[in-house]
C-alpha positions as CSV (number, residue, x, y, z in Angstrom):
1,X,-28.1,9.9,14.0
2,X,-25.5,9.6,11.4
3,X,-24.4,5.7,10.3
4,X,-20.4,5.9,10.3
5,X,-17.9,3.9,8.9
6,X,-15.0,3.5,11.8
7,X,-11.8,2.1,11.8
8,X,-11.5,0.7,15.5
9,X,-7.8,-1.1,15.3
10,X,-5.0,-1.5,13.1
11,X,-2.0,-3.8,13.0
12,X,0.8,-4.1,11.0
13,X,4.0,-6.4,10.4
14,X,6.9,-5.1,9.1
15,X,9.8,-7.7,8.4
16,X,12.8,-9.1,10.3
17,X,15.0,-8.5,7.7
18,X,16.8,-5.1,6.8
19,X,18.5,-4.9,3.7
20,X,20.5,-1.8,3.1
21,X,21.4,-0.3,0.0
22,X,25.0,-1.5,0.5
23,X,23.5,-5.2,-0.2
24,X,23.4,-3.8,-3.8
25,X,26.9,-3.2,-5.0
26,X,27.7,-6.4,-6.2
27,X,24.6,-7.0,-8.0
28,X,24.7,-6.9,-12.3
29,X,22.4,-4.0,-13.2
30,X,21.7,-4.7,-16.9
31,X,19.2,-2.2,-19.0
32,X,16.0,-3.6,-21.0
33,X,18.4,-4.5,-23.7
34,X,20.6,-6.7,-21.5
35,X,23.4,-4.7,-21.7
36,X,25.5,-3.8,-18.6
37,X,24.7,-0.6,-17.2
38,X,27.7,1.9,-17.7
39,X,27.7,3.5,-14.3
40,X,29.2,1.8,-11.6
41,X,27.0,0.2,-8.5
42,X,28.2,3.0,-6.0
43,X,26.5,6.0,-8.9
44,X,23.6,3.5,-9.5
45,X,22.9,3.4,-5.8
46,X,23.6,7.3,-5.0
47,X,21.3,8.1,-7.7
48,X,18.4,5.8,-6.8
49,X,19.1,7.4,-3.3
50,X,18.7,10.9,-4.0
51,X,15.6,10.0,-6.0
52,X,13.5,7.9,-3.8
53,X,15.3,8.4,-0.3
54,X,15.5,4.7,-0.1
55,X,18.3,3.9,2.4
56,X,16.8,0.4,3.6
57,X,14.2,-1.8,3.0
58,X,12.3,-4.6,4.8
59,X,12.6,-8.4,3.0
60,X,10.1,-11.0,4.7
61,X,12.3,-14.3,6.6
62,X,12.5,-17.4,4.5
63,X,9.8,-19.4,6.4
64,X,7.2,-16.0,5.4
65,X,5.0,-15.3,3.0
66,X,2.5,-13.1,1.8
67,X,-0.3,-15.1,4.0
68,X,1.6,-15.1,7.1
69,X,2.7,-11.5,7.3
70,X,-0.8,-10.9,6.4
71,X,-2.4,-13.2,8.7
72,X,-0.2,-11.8,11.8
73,X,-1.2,-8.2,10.8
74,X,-4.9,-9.1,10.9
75,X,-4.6,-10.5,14.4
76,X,-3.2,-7.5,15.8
77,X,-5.5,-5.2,14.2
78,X,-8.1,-7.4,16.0
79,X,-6.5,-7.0,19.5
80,X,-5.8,-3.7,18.8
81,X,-9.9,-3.5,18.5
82,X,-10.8,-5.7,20.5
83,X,-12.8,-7.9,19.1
84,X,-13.5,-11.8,18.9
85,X,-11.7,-13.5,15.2
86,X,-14.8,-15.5,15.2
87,X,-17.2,-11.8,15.2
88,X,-16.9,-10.4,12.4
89,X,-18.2,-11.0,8.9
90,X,-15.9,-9.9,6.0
91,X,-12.1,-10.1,5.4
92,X,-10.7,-8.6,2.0
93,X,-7.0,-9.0,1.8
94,X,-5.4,-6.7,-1.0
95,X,-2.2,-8.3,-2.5
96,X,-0.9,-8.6,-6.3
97,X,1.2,-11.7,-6.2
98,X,-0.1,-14.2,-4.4
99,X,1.9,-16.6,-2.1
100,X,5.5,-17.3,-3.4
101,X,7.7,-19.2,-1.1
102,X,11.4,-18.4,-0.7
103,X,13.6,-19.6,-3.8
104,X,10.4,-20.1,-5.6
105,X,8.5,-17.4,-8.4
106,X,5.4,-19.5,-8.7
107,X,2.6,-17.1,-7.6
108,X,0.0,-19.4,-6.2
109,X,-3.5,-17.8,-6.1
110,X,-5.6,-20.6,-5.4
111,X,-7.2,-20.7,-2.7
112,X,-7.3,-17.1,-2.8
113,X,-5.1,-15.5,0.1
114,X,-8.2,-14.0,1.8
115,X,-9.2,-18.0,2.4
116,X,-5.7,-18.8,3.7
117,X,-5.2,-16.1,5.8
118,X,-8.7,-17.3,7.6
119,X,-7.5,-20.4,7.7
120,X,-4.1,-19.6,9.2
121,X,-5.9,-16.8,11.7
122,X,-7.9,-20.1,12.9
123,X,-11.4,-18.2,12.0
124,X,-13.8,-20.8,12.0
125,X,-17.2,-18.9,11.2
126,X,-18.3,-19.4,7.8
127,X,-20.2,-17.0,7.6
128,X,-17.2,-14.7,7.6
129,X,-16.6,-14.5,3.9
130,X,-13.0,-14.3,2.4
131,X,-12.1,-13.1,-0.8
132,X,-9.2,-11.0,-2.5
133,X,-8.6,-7.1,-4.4
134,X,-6.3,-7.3,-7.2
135,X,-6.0,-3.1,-7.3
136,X,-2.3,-2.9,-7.6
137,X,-0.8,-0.5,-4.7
138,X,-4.2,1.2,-4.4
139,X,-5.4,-2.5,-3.3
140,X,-5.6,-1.6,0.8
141,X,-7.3,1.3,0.0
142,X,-10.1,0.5,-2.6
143,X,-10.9,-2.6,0.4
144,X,-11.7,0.2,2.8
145,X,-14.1,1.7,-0.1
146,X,-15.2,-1.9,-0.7
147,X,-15.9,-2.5,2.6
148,X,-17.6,0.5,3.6
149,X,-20.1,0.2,0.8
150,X,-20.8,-3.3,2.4
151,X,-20.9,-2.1,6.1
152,X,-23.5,0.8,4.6
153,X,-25.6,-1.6,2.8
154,X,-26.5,-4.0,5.7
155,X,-24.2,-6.9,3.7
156,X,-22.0,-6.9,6.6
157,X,-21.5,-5.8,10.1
158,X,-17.8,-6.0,11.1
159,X,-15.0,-5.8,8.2
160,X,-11.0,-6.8,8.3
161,X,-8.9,-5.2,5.9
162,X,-5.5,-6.2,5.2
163,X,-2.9,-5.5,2.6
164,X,-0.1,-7.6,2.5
165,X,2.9,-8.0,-0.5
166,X,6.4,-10.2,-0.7
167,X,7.7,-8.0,-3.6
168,X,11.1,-9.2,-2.8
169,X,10.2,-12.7,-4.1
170,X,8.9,-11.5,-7.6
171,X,11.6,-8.3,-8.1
172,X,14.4,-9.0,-11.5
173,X,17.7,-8.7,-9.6
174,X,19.2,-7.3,-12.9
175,X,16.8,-4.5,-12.3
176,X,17.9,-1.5,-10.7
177,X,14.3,-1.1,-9.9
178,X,14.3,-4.1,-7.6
179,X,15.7,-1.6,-5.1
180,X,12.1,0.2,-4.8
181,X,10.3,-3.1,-3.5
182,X,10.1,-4.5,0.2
183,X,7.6,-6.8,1.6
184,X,5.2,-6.0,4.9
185,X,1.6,-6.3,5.7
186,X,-1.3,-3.6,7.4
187,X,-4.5,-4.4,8.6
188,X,-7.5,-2.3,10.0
189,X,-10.9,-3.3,11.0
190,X,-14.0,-1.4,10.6
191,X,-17.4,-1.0,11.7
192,X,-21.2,1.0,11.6
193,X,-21.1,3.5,14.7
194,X,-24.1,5.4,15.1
195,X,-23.2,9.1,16.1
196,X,-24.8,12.4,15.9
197,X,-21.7,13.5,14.4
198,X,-20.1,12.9,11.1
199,X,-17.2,10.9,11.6
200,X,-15.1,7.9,9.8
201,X,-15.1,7.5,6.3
202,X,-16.6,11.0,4.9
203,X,-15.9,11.0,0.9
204,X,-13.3,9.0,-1.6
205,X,-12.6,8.8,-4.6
206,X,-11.7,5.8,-7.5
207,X,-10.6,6.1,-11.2
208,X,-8.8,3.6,-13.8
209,X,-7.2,4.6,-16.4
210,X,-6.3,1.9,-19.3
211,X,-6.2,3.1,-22.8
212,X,-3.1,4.3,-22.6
213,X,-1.6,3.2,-19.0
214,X,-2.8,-0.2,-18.4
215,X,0.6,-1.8,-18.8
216,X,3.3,1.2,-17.3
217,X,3.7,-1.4,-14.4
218,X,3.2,-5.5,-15.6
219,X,5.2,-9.1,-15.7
220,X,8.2,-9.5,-17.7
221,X,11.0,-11.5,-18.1
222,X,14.7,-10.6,-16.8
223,X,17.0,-7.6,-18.3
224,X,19.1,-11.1,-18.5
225,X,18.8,-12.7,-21.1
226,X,20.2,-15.8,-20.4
227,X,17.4,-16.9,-18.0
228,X,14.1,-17.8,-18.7
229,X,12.3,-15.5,-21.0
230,X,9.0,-17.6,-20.0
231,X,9.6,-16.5,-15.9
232,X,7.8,-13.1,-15.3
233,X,8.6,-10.6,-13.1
234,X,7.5,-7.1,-12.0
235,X,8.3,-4.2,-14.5
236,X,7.4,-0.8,-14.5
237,X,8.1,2.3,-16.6
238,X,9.2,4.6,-14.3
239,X,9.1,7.9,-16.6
240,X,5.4,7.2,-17.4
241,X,4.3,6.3,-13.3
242,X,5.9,9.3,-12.4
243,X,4.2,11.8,-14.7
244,X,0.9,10.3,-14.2
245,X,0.7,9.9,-10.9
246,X,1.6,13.9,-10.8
247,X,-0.9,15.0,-13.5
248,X,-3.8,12.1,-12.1
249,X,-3.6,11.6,-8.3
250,X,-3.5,15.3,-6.9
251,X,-7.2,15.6,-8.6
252,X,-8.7,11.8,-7.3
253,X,-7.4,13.4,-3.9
254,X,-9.4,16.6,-4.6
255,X,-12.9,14.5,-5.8
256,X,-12.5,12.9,-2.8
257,X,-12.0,16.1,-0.8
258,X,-14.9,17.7,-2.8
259,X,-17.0,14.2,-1.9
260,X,-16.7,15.0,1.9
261,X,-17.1,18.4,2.5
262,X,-13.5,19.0,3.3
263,X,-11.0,21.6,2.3
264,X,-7.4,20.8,2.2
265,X,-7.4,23.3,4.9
266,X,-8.8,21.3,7.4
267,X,-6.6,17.9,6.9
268,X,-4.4,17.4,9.6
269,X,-1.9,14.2,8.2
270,X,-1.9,12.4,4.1
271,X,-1.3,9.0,4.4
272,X,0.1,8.5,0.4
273,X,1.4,5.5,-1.1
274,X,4.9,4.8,-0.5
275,X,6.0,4.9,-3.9
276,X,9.0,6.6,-3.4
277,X,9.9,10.3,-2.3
278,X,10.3,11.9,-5.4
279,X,6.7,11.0,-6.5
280,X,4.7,11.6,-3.3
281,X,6.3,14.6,-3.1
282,X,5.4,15.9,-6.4
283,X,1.9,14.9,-5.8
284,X,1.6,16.3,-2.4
285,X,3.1,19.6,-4.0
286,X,0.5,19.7,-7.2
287,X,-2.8,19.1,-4.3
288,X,-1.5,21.9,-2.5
289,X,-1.0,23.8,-5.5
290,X,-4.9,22.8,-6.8
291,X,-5.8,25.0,-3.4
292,X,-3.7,27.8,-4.1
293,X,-1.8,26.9,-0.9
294,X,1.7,26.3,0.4
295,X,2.3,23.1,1.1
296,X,4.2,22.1,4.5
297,X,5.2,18.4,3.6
298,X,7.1,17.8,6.4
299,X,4.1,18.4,8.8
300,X,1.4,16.9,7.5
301,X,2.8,13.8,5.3
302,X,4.3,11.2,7.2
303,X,6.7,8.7,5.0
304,X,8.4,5.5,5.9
305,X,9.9,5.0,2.2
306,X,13.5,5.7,3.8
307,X,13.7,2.4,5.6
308,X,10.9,0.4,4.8
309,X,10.9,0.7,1.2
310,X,7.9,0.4,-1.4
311,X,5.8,-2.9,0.1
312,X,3.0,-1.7,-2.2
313,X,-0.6,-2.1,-0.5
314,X,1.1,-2.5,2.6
315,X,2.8,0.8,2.9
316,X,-0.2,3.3,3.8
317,X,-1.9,0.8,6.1
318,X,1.5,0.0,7.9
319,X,2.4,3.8,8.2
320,X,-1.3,4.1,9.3
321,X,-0.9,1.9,12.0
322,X,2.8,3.6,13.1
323,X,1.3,7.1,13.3
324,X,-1.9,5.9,14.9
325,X,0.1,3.7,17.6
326,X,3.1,5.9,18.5
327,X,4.4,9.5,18.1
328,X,6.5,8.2,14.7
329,X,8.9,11.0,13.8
330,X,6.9,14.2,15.0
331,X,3.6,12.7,13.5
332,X,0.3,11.6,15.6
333,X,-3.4,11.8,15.3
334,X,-6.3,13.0,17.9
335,X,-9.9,12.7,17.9
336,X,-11.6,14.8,15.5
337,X,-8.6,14.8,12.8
338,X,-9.5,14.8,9.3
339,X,-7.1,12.5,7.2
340,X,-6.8,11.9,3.6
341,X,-5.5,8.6,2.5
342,X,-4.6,8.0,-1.2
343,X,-2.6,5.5,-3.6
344,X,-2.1,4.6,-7.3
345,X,-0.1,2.1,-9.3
346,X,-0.5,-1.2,-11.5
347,X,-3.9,-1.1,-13.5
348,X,-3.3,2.2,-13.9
349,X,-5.5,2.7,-10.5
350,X,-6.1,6.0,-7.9
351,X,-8.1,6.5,-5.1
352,X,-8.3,8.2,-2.1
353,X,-10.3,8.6,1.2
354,X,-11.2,11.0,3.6
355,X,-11.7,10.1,7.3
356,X,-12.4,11.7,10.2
357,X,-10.9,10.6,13.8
């Protein structure tokens, strides 16, 4: 009988509040010199469009934060599985910011948001331990490799994974970057099911890379100058992201491949990051390209960047949970699908997973 690591509910939250890109054109774009941006807002916008495919994105209500959304998600991921919020024994919450409440940038991390996400779920078993993954984007999924590696070794039984962001409260509005980030939260829970088959969580796949990389995404201060230079917000160098996620992500998403058994062949639906278009795209092209194959993008990778925007360790849990839940555009899964799951961003991290329905 073969020990396997299952995923037996998901949930997910995604905001009340729809911003469309036309809430942009009266924004001051400035560059990192604080200079104004020569191109109007409407050839800003049309640009960042045609890049990223980023029509909309998803902002959390004022009385929200990173907790709540989070907290919410995890209770429907434990509906969806049916099980008890006082029986299970391990809750990782992936998230980058902490909790920042509306009109505020103070990122409180203390107590961590795994302990106030128990606390607002109302779990009361102490023995259900609460702690947070700081993983940038990849967070979500490196607390599915975390948690399976606990579930294997006997340090726990039942797990609840949840990634969960408020981007919108930590974005530089003089940015034309802020456009990329939206808020939202995922969740799924795993177990140990004993099967004679080999099912769940079948290889994956985790690399760092810092000598060079370790600060393309970090905090800054505004493009404008004339606010606080000691406030930091989220930066990133778009260039550099883009042309390592396409030279290091296609080959985590291979190891991982390699670690399971599977060929490319045989996976049914890629659940990447929802970076932005451009980028998965480019990725999904250079792993098909790794196989010698043609790649049919449209078929087997679902996206939700158009509307929902980049809500970082959210985005592949959350479009997890769609596909699972509903026939979402065209896309489903069935019982004994192969999926391949994969992210990368701020650290510079990438991993991946393979799973089996």
């Amino acid at each position: 009988m073969n020990s396997n690591t299952i995923i037996t509910g998901t949930g997910s939250v995604i905001p009340d509040v729809e911003v469309p890109n036309s809430a942009f054109l009266n924004h001051e774009f400035l560059d990192e010199n604080g200079d104004p941006i020569s191109h109007s807002n409407e050839v800003i916008i049309e640009k960042f469009q045609k890049i990223t495919e980023i029509e909309s994105r998803r902002y959390a209500r004022p009385d929200q934060t990173s907790k709540d959304l989070a907290a919410e998600a995890g209770l429907r991921a434990l509906k969806d599985s049916g099980w008890d919020k006082e029986n299970f024994d391990l809750l990782i919450v992936a998230q980058n910011f902490g909790d920042i409440e509306n009109n505020s940038r103070v990122m409180e991390q203390m107590p961590s948001i795994a302990s106030r996400v128990k606390h607002l779920m109302g779990i009361e078993n102490p023995n259900c331990v609460a702690f947070d993954i700081l993983s940038g984007c990849p967070g979500w999924i490196q607390g599915v490799i975390t948690a399976e590696a606990y579930l294997k070794s006997g340090l726990s039984n039942r797990a609840l994974v949840i990634g969960t962001e408020t981007l919108s409260r930590i974005v530089d509005k003089h940015d034309r970057d802020s456009m990329i980030f939206s808020d939202g939260a995922g969740a799924a829970c795993l177990d140990i099911q004993k099967s004679s088959e080999i099912k769940g969580v079948m290889g994956k796949a985790s690399v760092s890379y810092t000598k060079n990389e370790a600060y393309f995404l970090k905090s800054n201060p505004s493009n404008n100058r004339k606010l606080d230079r000691n406030e930091r917000l989220i930066k990133m160098k778009g260039r550099k992201i883009y042309e390592f996620a396409i030279s290091k992500v296609p080959g985590a998403m291979k190891s991982a491949l390699e670690d399971a058994g599977v060929h490319l062949s045989e996976v049914k639906k890629i659940f990447m990051h929802q970076a932005n278009a451009k980028l998965d795209h480019s990725v999904g092209e250079r792993l098909f390209k790794l196989y010698d194959m043609q790649p049919d993008l449209k078929t087997v990778m679902p996206m939700s960047i158009q509307w929902s925007g980049n809500s970082s360790v959210a985005t592949v849990p959350t479009l997890f949970d769609l596909v699972r839940k509903e026939k979402y555009q065209g896309h489903e899964v069935n019982p004994g699908d192969i999926l391949l799951f994969a992210s990368v961003g701020a650290g510079m991290n990438v991993n991946a997973f393979v799973y089996k329905v």
